[in-house]
C-alpha positions in Angstrom: 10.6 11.2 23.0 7.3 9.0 23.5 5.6 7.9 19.6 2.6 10.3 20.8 4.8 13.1 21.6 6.7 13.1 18.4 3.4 12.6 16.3 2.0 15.6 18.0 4.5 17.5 17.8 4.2 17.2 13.9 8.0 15.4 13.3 8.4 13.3 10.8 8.1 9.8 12.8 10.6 6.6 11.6 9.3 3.0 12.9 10.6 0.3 11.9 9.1 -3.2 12.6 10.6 -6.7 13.8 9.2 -10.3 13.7 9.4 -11.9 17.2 11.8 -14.7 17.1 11.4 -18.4 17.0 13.5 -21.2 16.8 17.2 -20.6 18.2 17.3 -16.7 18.0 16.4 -14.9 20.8 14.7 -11.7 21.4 17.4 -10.1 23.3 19.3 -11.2 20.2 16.9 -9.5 18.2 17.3 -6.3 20.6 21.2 -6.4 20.3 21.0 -6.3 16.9 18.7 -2.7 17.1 21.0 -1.3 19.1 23.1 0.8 16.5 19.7 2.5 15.4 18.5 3.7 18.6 17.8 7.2 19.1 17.5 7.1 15.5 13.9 5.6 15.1 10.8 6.7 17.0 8.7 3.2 17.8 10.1 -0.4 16.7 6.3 -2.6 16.1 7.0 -5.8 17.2 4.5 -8.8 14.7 2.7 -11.5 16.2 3.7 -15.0 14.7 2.2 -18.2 15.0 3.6 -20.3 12.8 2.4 -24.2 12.7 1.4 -23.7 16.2 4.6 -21.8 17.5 3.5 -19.0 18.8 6.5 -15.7 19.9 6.1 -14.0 22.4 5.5 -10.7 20.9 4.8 -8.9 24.4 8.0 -9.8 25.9 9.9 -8.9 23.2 8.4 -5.6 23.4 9.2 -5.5 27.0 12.9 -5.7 26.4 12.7 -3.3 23.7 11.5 -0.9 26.4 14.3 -1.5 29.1 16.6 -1.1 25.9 15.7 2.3 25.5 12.9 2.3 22.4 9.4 2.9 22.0 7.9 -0.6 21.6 4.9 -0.7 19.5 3.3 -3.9 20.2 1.3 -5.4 16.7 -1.9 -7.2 16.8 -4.8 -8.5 14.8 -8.6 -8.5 15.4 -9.8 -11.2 13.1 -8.8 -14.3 15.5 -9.5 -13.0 18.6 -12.7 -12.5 20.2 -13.0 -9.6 22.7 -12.1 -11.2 26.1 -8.3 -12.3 23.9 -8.2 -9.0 23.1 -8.5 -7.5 26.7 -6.3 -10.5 28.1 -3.4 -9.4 25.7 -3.8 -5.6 26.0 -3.8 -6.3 29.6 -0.5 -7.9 29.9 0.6 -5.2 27.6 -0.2 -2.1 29.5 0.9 -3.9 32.3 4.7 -4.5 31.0 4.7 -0.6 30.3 4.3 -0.7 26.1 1.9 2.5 25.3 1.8 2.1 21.6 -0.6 -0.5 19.7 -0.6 -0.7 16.2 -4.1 -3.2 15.1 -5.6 -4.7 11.4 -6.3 -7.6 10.2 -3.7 -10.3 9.8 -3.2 -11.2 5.8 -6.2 -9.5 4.7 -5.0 -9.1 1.5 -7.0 -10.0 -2.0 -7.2 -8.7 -5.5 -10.0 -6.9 -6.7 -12.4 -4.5 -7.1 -15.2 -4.4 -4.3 -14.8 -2.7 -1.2 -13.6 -5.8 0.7 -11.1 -6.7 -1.6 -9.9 -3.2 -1.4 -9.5 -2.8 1.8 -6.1 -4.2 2.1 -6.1 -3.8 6.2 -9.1 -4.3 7.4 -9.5 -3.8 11.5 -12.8 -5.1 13.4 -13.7 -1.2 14.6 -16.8 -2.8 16.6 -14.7 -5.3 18.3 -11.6 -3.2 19.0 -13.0 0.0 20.1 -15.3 -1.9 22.7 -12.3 -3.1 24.1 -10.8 0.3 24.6 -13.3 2.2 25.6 -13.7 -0.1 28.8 -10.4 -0.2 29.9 -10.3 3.6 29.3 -12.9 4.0 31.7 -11.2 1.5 34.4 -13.3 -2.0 33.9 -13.3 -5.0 31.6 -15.7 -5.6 29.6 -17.7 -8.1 31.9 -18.0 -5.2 34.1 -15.1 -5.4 36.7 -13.0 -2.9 38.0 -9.7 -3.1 36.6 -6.5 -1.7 38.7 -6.5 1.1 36.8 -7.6 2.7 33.6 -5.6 2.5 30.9 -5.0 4.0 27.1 -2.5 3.3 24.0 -1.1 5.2 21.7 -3.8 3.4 18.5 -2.4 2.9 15.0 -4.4 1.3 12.4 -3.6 -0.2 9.1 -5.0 1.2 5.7 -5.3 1.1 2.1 -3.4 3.7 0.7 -5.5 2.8 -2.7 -2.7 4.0 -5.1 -4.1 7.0 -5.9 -7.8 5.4 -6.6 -10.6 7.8 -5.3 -11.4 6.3 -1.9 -15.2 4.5 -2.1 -17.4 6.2 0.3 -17.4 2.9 2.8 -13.3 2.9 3.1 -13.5 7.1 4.4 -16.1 5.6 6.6 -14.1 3.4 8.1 -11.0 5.3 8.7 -13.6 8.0 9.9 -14.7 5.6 12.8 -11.3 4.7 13.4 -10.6 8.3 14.2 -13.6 8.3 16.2 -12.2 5.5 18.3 -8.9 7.9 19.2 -6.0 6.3 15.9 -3.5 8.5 16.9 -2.3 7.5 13.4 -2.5 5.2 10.4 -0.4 3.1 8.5 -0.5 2.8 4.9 0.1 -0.3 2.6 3.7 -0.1 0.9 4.4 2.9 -1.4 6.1 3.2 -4.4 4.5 5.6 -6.3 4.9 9.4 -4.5 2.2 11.3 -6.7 -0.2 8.8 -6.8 -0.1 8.3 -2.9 -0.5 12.5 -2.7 -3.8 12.1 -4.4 -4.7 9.6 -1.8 -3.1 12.2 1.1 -5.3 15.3 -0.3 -8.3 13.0 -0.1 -7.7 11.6 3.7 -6.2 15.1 4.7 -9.6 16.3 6.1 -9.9 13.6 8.9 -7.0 15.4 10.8 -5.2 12.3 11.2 -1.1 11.6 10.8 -0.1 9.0 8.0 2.7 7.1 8.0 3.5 5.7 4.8 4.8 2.1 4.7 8.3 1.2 3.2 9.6 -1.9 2.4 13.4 -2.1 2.3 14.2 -4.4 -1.1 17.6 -5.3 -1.0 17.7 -7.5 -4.5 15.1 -8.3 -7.8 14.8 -11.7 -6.0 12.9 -10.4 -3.1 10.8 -8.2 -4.8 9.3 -10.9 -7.3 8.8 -12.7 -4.1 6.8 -10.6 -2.8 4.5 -9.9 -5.8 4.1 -13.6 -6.4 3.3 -14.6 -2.8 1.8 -11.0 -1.3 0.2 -9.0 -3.8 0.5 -9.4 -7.6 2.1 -5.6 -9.0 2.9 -4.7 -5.4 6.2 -4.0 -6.7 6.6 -1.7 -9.4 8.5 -3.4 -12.9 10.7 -0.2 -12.9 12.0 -0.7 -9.2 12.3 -4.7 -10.2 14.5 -3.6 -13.0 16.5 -1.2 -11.3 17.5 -4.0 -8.7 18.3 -6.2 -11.7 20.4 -4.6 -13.8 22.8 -2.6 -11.1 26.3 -3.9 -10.5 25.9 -2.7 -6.9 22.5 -4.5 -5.5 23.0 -2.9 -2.2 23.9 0.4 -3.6 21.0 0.1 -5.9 18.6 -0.3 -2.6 20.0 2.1 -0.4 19.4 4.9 -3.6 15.5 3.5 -4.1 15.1 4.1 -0.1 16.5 7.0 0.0 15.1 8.8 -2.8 11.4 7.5 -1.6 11.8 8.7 2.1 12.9 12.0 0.7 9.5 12.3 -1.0 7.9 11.2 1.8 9.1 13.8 4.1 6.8 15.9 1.9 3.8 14.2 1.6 2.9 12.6 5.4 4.2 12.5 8.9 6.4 9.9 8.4 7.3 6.4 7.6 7.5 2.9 8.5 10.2 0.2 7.4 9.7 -2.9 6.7 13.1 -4.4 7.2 12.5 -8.3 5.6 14.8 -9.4 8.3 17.1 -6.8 7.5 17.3 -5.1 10.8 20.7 -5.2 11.4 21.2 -3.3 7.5 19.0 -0.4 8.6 21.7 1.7 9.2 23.1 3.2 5.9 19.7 3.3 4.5 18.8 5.7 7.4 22.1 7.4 6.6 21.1 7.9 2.7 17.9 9.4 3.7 19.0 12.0 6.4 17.1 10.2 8.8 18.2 11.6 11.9 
């Protein structure tokens, strides 16, 4: 079943997400490696990297996820790309069959209180939805005629706030994301299930289905990792601890996961995992969660 289909359909969606290789792995590797999860997640997003000038070739990694039998969801950014970039790659996209696009701002991520700092994705609406709503219509945005018109399946990033009230310009936003067609949004990572239900009861009006990050902690090392070098707190101290002191790490993770997505399947449509190069270990988490 296509990512649109199941979304509208009201299931509750799994994605998971991959980094596009470098170095000596390869993406049919990568692919191989997915294999004993098909069927059993709805749309695999597939990151841009470009690191030290190495840049992965995120598209054709997506492309072989597609003859391999899953919904590709191909991962992009707004802030480094001017408009004609932006066509170019959703060009080549369309063109290598992916029909999912999942958009915000690459490391957009700072501490504080004002409305940029809490907007922890942040995607170029103006930029973006000029894009689409040429090649919707069947011409590029200098004005030629393209093959054929075409449309993706439009996810966008946003701050799920923790429960904060959401200030009046961050509703605005998602609002013209909505406006632009976002067939859903992504949250940041969740931890905390009642605090992120008084962020869904404030967003519920907008009509729009959430799917409610994850990120798949397999020791106390990673997650002090990840609030030293991502986000400071992103982590809870009680999930930190619980990682620490169990005899069993992997045990330990598998129960966190599970009991989270549980929650989840009660508060949005469905949720996204964030494997930390886990990917081949995504299997007895899905397992502990019912997940298909």
């Amino acid at each position: 079943m296509k990512l649109k289909d199941a979304l509208g359909k009201k299931k509750f969606v799994v994605t998971s997400e991959v980094q596009t290789p470098l170095g000596d792995d390869s993406p049919e590797q990568l692919v191989d490696r997915l294999k004993r999860i098909r069927g059993r997640v709805d749309g695999v997003s597939v990151t841009d990297v470009d690191l030290e000038g190495v840049v992965g070739d995120s598209i054709h990694t997506c492309e072989l996820l597609e003859k391999s039998r899953f919904n590709a969801i191909y991962q992009t950014t707004t802030r480094d790309k001017n408009r004609i970039q932006l066509q170019k790659d959703l060009a080549q996209a369309h063109q290598v069959g992916i029909e999912n696009l999942l958009v915000f701002t690459e490391d957009y991520r700072i501490t504080g209180d004002s409305i940029q700092e809490q907007m922890f994705f942040h995607v170029d609406s103006g930029k973006l939805g000029s894009v689409l709503q040429h090649v919707r219509e069947g011409r590029t945005i200098e004005g030629e005629e393209l093959p054929e018109p075409f449309d993706f399946t439009l996810g966008s990033g946003v701050e799920s706030l923790w429960g904060k009230n959401i200030p009046k310009q961050g509703m605005q936003g998602m609002e013209a994301l909505k406006l632009m067609g976002a067939g859903f949004f992504l949250t940041t990572p969740i931890f905390d299930l009642e605090q992120f239900d008084k962020f869904m009861r404030q967003i519920r009006m907008l009509d729009v289905p959430v799917i409610a990050e994850v990120l798949l902690l397999r020791n106390a090392a990673m997650a002090r990792f990840i609030n030293r070098h991502f986000k400071p707190g992103l982590v809870p101290e009680w999930v930190i601890q619980k990682l620490d002191k169990a005899t069993d790490k992997r045990q330990a993770s598998i129960e966190l996961f599970g009991d989270l997505a549980k929650g989840l399947k009660e508060v949005c449509n469905g949720l996204h995992i964030i494997t930390l190069g886990g990917e081949d270990k995504l299997q007895p988490y899905l397992d502990a969660a019912n997940l298909r």
